[in-house]
C-alpha positions as CSV (number, residue, x, y, z in Angstrom):
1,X,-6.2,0.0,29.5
2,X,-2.6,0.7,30.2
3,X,0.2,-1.0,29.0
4,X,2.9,-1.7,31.1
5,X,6.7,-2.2,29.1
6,X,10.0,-3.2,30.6
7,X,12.8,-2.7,27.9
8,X,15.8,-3.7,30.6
9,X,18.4,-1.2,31.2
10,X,19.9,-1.3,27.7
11,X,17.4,-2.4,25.3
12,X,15.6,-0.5,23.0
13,X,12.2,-1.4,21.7
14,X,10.0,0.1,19.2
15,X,6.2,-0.9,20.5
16,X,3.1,-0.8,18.4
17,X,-0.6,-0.6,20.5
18,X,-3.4,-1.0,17.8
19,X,-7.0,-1.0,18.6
20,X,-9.8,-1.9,15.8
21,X,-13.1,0.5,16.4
22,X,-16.3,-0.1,14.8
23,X,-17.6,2.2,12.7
24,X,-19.4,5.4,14.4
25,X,-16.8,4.9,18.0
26,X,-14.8,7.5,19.2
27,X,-10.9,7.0,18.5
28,X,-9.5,6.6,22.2
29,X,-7.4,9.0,24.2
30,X,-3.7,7.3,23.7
31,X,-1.1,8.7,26.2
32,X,2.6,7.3,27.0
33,X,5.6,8.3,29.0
34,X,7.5,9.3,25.6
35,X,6.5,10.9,22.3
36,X,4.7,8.6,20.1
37,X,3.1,8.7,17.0
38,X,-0.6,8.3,16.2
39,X,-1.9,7.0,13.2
40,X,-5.5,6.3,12.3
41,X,-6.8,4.6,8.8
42,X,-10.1,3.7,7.4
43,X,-10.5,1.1,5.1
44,X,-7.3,2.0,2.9
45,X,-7.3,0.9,-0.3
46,X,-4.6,-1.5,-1.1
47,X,-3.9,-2.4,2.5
48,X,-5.0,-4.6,5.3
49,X,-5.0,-1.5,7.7
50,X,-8.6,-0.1,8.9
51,X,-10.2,-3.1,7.8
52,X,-12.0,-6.1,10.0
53,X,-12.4,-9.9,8.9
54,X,-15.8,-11.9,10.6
55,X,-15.2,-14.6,8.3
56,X,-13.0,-15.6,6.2
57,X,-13.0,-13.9,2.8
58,X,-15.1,-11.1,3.7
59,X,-13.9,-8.1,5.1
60,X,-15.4,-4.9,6.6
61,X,-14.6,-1.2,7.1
62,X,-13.6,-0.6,10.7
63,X,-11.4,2.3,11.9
64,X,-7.5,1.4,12.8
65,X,-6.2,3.1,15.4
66,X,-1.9,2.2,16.2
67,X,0.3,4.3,18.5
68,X,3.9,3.7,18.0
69,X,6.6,4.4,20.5
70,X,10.1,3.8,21.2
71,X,10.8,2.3,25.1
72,X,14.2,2.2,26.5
73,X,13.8,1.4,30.2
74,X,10.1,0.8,32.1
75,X,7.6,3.1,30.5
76,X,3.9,2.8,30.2
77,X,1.1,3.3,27.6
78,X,-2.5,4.7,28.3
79,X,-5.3,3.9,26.1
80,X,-8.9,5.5,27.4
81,X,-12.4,4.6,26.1
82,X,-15.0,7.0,26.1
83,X,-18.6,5.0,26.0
84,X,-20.3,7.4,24.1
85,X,-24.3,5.3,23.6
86,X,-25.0,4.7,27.3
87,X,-28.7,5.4,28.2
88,X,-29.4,8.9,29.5
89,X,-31.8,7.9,32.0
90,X,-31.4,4.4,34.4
């Protein structure tokens, strides 16, 4: 997935990409044009991060995975899956 921002010539934005992974996934690769920070959370206690709502009133551990960047200008955001329970044989 990439993630594609255009800040103008003299704006400054500060972008959040979040991604909710079930349970036993693999956090994906996140890479930008800038520094970033990367913060991932498991059902914290007290908070709505690294948690997942089917319905309403019930919630459900899930992994929380948000980069956070500032963009000034055109810059772009990576974000790679690996698929990690393909068959091994087709």
């Amino acid at each position: 997935m990439i993630d594609e921002i255009d800040a103008g010539q003299h704006a400054s934005l500060e972008v959040h990409v979040h991604w909710l992974l079930p349970e036993d996934a693999p956090s994906p690769e996140i890479t930008s044009d800038g520094a970033g920070r990367l913060d991932i959370v498991r059902a914290e206690v007290d908070s709505v991060m690294g948690w997942r709502a089917l319905r309403y009133g019930e919630k459900q551990a899930a992994t929380s995975v948000t980069y956070v960047t500032r963009v000034t200008g055109h810059h772009m955001i990576r974000s790679r899956f690996l698929a990690t329970n393909l068959p091994t044989t087709l």
